[in-house]
C-alpha positions, 0 to 999 in steps of 0.5 A, a space after each residue: 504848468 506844463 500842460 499849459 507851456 504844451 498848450 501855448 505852444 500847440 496854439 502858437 504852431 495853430 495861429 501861424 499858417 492864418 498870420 501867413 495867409 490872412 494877418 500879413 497880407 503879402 500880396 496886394 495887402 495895402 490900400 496905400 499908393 505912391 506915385 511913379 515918381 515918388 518912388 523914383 524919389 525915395 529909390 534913389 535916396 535909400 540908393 544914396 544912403 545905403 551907399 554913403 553907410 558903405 555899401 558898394 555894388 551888390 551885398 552878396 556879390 560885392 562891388 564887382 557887379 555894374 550899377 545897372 546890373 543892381 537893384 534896390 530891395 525894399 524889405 518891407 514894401 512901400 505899398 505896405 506903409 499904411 497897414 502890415 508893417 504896423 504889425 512888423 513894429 515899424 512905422 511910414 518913416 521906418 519904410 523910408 530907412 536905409 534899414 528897410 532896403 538891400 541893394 541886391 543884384 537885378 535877378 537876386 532883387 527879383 527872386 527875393 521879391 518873388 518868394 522865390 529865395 529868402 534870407 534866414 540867421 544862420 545860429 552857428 554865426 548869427 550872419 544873414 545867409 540865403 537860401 533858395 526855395 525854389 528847386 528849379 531855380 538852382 540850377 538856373 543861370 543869374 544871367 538867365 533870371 526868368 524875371 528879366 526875360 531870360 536870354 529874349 529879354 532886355 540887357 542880356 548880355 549885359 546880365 551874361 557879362 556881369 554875372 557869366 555861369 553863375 547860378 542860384 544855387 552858387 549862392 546858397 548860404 552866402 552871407 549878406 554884407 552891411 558896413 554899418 552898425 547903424 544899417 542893419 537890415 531890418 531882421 524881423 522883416 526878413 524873418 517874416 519874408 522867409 517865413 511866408 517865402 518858405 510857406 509859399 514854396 511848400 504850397 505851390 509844390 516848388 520845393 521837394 525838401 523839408 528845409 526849415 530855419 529858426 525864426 529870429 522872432 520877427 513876428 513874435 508881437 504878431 503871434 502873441 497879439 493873435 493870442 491874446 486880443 483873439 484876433 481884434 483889430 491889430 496894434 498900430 506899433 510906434 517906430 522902433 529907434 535904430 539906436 535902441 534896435 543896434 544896442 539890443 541886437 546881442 541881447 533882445 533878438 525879438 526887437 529887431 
């Protein structure tokens, strides 16, 4: 028997870097489109939503940062809604919840969007903290967010203004903040961005550390349908109530 517990495992630890690099495809992975104006529409309601649960300014930085120094987070993308969040557990609706979003700081959102940070559970409090991948993002200045152009770019002394000599790395282990038992983000889906943020880093060289996290078991229905259909066509997943996800929370990680 446990022979056969080793056996699982080893194949587990085999099927994880083909569902990082073939199964959820991060990039490019959905033949879904949306108009400019759809997404505009869908922005701006998930905005409207995340702010009326409670949210204020940005959710690691507070209220302090101006609204147009903050962006909305999607968790699972928009493009995705016709193929890889099947295999998240979610459906077109959930893609569209205020659950699958975070409203983030401008060059917090562009990090988090380019692999570049991810957020993992911290076991000792179960709190969602950050974490920067990237080494040489660390020492690097918000204000200076090489995705919004650096000091050339668009709004830079706006950016210096709201966020001053704060750097990434002032950031790390900062615990995201949601005000509504009924908005908690989307966990397997940050679960899954960790750990394909964290796979990417490894690969390109950008991180020199052996950092690791313990996955909260978001893609734990994907590994074990790699195991057992032997890589056919993948399930199509109903939409997982919020009421059901918030009552399991203390008892059933994997369904979050």
């Amino acid at each position: 028997m446990l022979a056969d517990l080793y056996r699982k495992v080893n194949k587990m630890e085999s099927v994880l870097p083909f569902l990082v690099s073939k199964v959820l495809l991060w990039r490019d992975g959905s033949t879904a489109t949306h108009s400019k104006s759809e997404k505009d529409r869908k922005t701006s309601a998930l905005k409207s939503e995340l702010q009326s649960s409670g949210v204020k300014g940005c959710q690691l930085l507070g209220e302090g940062i101006p609204p147009n120094c903050v962006s909305l987070a999607h968790l699972c993308k928009l493009s995705w809604a016709d193929g890889t969040c099947d295999l998240l557990g979610l459906s077109k609706e959930d893609v569209s919840s205020p659950r699958n979003a975070l409203l983030l700081s401008k060059p917090i959102e562009r990090a988090y969007d380019n692999s570049a940070i991810c957020f993992y559970e911290d076991p000792a409090d179960k709190k969602l903290k950050l974490h920067v991948l990237w080494d040489e993002l660390k020492s690097q200045k918000l204000a200076d967010c090489q995705w919004l152009g650096g000091p050339k770019g668009k709004g830079y002394a706006e950016l210096t203004n709201a966020f001053g000599d704060t750097t990434y790395g002032d950031l790390e282990a900062r615990p995201l903040q949601y005000y509504s038992s009924t908005v908690v983000p989307f966990r397997r889906v940050l679960s899954a961005h960790a750990q394909l943020s964290l796979d990417r880093a490894r690969r390109d060289g950008k991180m020199a550390g052996s950092w690791t996290f313990q996955d909260y078991h978001s893609i734990e229905n994907v590994l074990t349908w790699l195991q057992t259909a032997e890589l056919q066509e993948p399930p199509i997943a109903g939409s997982v109530s919020e009421a059901s996800e918030v009552i399991s929370m203390s008892s059933a990680p994997a369904a979050l």
